[in-house]
N, CA, C and O atoms as a Tinker XYZ file with bonds, in Angstrom:
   340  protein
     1  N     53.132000  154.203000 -167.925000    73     2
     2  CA    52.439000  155.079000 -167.014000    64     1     3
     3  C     51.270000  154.391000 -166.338000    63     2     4     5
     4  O     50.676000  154.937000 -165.409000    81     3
     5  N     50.917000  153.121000 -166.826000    73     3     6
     6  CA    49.923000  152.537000 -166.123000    64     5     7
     7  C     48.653000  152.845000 -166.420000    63     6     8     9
     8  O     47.726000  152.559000 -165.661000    81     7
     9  N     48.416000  153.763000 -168.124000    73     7    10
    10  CA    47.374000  153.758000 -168.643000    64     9    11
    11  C     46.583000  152.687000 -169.450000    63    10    12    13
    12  O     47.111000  151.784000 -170.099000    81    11
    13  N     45.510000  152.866000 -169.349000    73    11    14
    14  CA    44.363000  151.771000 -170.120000    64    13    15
    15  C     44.547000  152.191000 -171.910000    63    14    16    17
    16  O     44.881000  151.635000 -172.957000    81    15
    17  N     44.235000  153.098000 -171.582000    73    15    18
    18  CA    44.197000  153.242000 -173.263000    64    17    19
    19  C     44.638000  154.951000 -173.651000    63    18    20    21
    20  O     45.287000  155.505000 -172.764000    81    19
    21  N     44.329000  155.767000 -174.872000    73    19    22
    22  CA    44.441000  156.658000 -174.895000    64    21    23
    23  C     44.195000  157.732000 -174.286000    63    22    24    25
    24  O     45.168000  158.472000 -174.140000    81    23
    25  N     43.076000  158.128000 -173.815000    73    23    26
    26  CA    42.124000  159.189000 -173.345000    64    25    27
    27  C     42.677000  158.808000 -171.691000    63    26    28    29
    28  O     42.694000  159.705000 -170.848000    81    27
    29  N     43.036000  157.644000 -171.410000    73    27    30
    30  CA    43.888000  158.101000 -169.632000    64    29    31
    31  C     45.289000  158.479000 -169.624000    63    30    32    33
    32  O     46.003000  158.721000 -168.651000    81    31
    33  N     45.644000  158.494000 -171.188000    73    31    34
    34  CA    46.855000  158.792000 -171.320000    64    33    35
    35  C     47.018000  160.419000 -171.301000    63    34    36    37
    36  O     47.854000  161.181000 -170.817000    81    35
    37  N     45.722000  160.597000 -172.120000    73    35    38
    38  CA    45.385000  162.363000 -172.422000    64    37    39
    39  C     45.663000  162.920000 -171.169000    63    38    40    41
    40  O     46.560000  163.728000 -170.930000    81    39
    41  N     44.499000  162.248000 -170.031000    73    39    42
    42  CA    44.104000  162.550000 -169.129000    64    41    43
    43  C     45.414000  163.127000 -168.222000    63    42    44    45
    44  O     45.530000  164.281000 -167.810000    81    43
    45  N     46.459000  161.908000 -168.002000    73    43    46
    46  CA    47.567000  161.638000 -167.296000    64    45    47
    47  C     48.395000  162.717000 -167.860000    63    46    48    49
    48  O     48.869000  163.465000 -167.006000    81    47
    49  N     48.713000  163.008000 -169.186000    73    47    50
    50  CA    49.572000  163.910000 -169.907000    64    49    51
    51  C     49.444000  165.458000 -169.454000    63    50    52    53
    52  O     50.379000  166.257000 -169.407000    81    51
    53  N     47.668000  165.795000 -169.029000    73    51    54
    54  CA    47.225000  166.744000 -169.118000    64    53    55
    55  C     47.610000  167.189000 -167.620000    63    54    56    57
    56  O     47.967000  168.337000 -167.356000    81    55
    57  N     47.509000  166.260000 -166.759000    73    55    58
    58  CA    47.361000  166.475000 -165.636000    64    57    59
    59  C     48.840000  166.825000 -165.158000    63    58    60    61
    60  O     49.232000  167.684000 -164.367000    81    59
    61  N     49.546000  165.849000 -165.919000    73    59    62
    62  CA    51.324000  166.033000 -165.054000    64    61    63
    63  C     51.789000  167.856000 -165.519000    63    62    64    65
    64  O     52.559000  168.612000 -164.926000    81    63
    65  N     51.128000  168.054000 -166.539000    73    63    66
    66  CA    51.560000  168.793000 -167.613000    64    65    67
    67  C     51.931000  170.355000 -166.805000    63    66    68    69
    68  O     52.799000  171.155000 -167.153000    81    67
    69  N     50.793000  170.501000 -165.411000    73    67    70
    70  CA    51.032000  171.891000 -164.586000    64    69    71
    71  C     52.280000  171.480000 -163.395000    63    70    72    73
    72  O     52.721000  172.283000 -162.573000    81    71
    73  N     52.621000  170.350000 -163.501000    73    71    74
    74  CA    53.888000  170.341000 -162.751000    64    73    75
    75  C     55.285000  170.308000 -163.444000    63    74    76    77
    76  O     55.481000  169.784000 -164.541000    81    75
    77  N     56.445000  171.061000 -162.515000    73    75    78
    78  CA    57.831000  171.214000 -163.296000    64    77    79
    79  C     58.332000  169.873000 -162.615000    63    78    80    81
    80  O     58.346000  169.523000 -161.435000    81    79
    81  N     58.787000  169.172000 -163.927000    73    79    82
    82  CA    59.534000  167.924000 -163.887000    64    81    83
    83  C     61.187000  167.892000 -163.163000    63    82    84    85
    84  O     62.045000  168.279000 -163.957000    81    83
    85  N     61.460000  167.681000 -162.445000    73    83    86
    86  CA    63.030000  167.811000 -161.991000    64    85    87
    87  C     64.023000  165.929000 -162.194000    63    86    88    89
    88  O     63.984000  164.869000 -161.570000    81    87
    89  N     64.818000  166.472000 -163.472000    73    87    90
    90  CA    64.719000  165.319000 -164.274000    64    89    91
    91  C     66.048000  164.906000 -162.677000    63    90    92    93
    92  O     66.309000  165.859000 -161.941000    81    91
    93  N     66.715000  163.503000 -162.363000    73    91    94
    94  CA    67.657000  163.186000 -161.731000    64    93    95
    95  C     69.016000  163.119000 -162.730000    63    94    96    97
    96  O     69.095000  162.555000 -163.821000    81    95
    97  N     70.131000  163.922000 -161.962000    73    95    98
    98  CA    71.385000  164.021000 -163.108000    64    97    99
    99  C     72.133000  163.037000 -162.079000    63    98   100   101
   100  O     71.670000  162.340000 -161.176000    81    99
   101  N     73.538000  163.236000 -162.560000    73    99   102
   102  CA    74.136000  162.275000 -162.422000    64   101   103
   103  C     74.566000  161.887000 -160.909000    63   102   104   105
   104  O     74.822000  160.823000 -160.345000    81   103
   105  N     74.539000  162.812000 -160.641000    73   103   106
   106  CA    74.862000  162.703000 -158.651000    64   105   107
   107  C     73.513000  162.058000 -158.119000    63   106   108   109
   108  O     73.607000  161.256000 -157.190000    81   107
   109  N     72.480000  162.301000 -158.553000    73   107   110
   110  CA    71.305000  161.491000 -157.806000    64   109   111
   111  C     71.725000  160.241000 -157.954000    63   110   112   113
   112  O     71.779000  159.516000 -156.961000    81   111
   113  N     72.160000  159.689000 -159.428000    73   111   114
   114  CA    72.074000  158.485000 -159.675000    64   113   115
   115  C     72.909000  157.558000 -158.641000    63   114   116   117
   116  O     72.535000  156.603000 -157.960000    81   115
   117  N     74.335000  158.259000 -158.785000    73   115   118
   118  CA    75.224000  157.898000 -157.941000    64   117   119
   119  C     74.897000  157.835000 -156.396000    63   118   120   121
   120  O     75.356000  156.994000 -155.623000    81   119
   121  N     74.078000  158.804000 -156.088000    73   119   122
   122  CA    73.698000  158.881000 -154.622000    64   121   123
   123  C     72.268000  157.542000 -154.156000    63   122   124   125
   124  O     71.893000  157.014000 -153.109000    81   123
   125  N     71.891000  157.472000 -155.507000    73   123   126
   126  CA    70.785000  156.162000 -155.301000    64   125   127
   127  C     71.607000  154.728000 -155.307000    63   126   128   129
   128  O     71.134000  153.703000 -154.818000    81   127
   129  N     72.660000  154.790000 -155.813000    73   127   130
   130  CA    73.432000  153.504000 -156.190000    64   129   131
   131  C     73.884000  153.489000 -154.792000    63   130   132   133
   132  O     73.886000  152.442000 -154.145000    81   131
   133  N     74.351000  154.862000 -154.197000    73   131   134
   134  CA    74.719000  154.764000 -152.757000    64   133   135
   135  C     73.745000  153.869000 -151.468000    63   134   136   137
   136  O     74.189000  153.080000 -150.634000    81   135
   137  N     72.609000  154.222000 -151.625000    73   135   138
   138  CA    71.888000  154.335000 -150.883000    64   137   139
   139  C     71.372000  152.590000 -151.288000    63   138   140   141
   140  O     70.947000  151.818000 -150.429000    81   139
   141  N     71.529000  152.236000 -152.749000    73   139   142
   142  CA    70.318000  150.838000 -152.776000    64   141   143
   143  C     71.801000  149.675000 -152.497000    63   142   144   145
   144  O     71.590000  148.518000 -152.861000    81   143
   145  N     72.684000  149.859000 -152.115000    73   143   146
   146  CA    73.631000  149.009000 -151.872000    64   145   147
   147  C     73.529000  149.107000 -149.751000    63   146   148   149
   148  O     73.626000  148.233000 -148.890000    81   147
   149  N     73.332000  150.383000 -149.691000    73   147   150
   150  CA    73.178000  150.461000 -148.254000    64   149   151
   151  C     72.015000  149.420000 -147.631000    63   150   152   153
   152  O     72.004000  148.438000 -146.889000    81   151
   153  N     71.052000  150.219000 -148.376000    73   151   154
   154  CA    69.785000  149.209000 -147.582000    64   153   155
   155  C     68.503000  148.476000 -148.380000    63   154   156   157
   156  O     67.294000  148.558000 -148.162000    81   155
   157  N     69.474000  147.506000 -149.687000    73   155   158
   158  CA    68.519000  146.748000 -150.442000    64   157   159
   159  C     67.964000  146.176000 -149.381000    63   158   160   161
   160  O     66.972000  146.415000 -148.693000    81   159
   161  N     69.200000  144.988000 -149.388000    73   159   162
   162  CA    68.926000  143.746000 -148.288000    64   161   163
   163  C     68.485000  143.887000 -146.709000    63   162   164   165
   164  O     68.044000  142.868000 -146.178000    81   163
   165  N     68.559000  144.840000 -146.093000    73   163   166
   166  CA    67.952000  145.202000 -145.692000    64   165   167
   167  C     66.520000  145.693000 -144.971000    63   166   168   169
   168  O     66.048000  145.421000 -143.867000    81   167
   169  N     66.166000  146.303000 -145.768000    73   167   170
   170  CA    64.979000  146.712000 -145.992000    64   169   171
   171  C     64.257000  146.250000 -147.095000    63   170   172   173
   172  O     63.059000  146.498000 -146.960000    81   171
   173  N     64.508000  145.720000 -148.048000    73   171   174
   174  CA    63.885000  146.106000 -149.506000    64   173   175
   175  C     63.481000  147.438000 -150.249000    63   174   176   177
   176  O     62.563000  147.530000 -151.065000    81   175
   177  N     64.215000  148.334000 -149.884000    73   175   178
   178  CA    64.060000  148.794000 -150.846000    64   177   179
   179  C     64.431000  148.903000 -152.245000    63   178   180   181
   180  O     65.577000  148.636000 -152.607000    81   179
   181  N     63.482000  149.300000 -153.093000    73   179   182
   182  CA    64.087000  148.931000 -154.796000    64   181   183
   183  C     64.273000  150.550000 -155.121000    63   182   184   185
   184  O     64.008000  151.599000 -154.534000    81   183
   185  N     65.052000  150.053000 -156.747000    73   183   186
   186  CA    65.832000  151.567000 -157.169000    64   185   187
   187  C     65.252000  152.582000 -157.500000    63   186   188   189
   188  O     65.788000  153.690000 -157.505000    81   187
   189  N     63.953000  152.332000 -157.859000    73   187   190
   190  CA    63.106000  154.010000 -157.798000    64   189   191
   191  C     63.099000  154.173000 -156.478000    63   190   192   193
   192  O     63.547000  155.283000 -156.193000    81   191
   193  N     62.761000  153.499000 -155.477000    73   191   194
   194  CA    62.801000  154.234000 -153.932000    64   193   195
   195  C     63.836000  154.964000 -153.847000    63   194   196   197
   196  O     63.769000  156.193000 -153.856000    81   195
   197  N     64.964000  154.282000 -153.749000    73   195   198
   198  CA    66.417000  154.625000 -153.469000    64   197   199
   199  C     66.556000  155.988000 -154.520000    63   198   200   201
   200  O     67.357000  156.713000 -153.931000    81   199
   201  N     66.115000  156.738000 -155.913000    73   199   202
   202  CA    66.472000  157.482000 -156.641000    64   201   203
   203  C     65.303000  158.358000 -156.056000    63   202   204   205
   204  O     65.480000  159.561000 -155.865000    81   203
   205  N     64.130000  157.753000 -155.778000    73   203   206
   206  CA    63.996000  159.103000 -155.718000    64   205   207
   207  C     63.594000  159.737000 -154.055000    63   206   208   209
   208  O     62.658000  160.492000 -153.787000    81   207
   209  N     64.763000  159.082000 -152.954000    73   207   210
   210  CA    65.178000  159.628000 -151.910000    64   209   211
   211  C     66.094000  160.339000 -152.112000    63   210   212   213
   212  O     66.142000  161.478000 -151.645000    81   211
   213  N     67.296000  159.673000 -153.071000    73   211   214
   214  CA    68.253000  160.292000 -153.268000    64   213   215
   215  C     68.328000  161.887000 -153.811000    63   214   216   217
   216  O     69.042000  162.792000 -153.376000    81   215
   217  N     67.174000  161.927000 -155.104000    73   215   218
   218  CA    67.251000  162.920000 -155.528000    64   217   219
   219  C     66.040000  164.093000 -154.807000    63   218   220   221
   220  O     65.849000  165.258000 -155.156000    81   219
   221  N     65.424000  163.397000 -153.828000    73   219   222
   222  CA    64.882000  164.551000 -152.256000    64   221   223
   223  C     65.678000  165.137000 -151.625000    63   222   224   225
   224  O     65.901000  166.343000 -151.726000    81   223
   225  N     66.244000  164.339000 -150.855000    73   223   226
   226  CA    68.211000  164.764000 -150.355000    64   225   227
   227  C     68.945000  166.052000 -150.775000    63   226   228   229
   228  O     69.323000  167.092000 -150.235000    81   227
   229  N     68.967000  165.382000 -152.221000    73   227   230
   230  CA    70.063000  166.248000 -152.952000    64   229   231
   231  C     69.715000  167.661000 -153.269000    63   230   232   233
   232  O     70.547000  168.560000 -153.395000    81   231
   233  N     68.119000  167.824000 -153.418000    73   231   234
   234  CA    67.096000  169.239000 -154.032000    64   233   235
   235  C     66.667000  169.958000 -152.194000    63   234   236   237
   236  O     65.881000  170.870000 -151.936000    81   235
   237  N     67.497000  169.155000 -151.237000    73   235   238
   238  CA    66.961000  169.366000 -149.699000    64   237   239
   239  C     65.253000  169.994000 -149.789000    63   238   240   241
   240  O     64.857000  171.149000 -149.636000    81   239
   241  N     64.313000  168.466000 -150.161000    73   239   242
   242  CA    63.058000  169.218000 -150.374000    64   241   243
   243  C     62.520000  167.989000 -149.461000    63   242   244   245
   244  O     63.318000  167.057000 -149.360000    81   243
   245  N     61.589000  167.885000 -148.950000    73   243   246
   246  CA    60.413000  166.925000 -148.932000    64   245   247
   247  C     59.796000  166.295000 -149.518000    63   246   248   249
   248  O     59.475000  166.717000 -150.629000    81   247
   249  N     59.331000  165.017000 -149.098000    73   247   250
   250  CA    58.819000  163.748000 -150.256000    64   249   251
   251  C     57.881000  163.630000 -149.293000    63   250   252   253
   252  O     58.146000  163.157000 -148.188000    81   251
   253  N     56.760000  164.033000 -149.619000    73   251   254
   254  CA    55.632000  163.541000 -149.093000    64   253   255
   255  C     55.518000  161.990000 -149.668000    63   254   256   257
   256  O     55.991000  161.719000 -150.771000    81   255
   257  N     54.691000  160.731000 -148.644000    73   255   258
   258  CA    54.518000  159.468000 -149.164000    64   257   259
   259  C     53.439000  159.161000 -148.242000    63   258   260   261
   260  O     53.051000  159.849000 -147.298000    81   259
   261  N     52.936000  157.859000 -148.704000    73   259   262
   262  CA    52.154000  157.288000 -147.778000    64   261   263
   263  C     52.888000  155.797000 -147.161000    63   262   264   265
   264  O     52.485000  154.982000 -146.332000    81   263
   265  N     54.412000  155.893000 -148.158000    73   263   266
   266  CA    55.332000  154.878000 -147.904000    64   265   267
   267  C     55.900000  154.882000 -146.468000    63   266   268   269
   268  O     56.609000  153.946000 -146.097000    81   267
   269  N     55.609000  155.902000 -145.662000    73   267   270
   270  CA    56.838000  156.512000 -144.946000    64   269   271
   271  C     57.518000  154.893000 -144.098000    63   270   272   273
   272  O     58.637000  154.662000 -144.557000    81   271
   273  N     57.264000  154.267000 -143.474000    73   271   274
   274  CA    57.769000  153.041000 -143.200000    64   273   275
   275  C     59.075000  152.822000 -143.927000    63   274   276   277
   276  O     60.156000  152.698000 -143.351000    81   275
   277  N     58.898000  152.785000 -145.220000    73   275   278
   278  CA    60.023000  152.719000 -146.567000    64   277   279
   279  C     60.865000  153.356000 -146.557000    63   278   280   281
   280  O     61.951000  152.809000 -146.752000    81   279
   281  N     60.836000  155.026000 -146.300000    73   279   282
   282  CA    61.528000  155.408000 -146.336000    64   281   283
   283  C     62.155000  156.443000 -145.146000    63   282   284   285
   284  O     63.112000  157.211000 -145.247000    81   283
   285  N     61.303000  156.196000 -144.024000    73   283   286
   286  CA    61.928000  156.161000 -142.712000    64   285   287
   287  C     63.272000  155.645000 -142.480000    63   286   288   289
   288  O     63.771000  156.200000 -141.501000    81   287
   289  N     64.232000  154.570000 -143.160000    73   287   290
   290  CA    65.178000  154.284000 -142.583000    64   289   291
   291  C     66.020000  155.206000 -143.429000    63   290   292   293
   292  O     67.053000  154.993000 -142.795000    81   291
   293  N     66.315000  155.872000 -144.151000    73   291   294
   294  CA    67.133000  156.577000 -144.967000    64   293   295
   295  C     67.321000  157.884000 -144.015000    63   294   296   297
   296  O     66.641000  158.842000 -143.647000    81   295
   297  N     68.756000  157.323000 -143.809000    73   295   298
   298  CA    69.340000  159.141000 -142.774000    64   297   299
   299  C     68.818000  160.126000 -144.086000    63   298   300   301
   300  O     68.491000  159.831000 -145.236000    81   299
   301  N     68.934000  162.029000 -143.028000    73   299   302
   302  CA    68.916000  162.877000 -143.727000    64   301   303
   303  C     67.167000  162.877000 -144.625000    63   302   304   305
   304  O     66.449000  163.874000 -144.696000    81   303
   305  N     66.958000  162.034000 -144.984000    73   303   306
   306  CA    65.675000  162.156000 -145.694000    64   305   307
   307  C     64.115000  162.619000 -144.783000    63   306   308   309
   308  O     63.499000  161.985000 -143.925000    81   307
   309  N     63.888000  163.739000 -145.293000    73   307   310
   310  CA    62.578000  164.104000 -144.928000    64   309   311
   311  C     61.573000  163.904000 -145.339000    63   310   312   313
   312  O     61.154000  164.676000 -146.202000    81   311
   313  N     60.729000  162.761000 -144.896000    73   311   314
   314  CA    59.666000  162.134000 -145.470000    64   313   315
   315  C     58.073000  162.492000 -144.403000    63   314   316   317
   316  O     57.901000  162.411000 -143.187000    81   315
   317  N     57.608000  162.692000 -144.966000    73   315   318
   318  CA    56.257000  163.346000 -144.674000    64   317   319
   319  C     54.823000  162.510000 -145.100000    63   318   320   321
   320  O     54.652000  162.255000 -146.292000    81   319
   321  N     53.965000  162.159000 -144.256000    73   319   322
   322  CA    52.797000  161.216000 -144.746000    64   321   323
   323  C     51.655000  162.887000 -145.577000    63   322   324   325
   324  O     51.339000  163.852000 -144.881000    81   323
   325  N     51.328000  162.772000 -146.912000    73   323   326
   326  CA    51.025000  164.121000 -147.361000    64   325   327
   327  C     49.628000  164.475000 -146.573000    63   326   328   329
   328  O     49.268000  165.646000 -146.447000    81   327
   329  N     48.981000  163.535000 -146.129000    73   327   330
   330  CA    47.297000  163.861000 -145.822000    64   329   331
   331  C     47.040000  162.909000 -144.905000    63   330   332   333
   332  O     47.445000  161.811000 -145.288000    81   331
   333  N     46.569000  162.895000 -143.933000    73   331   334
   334  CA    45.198000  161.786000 -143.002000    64   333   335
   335  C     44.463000  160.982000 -144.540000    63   334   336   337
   336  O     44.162000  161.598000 -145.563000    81   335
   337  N     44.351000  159.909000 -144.380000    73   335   338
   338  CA    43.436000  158.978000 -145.366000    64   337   339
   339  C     42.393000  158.460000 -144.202000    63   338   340
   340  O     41.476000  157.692000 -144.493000    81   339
């Protein structure tokens, strides 16, 4: 998770803890395998990108990013920059 030690782990645990997790089943997977053969070489994108466009797609929801460049080339995908920085 990219924690230091315990207490950012607390922190991190506590925090994910008010969001519902939407685990990827087996069609995402397949639909990411789709997608990272389409446009590894390409683009670069790597397989968490590719899974979790795939599994945006598949839930027809929005992925807010600040990636959007990344994931601008993926037909069908609705990618959204979440805020002005």
């Amino acid at each position: 998770m990219g924690c230091g030690n315990k207490a950012e782990l607390k922190r991190t645990e506590n925090f994910i803890s008010v969001f519902t997790v939407a685990w990827p089943d087996a069609v995402d997977f397949a639909y990411a395998y789709s997608l990272l053969t389409q446009y590894r070489f390409t683009t670069g994108l790597s397989i968490p990108d590719c899974l979790i466009a795939a599994q945006t797609i598949n839930q027809s929801a929005v992925l807010f990013s600040f990636n959007i460049k990344h994931f601008r080339v993926i037909q069908g995908l609705d990618v959204q920059q979440p805020y002005l920085r």
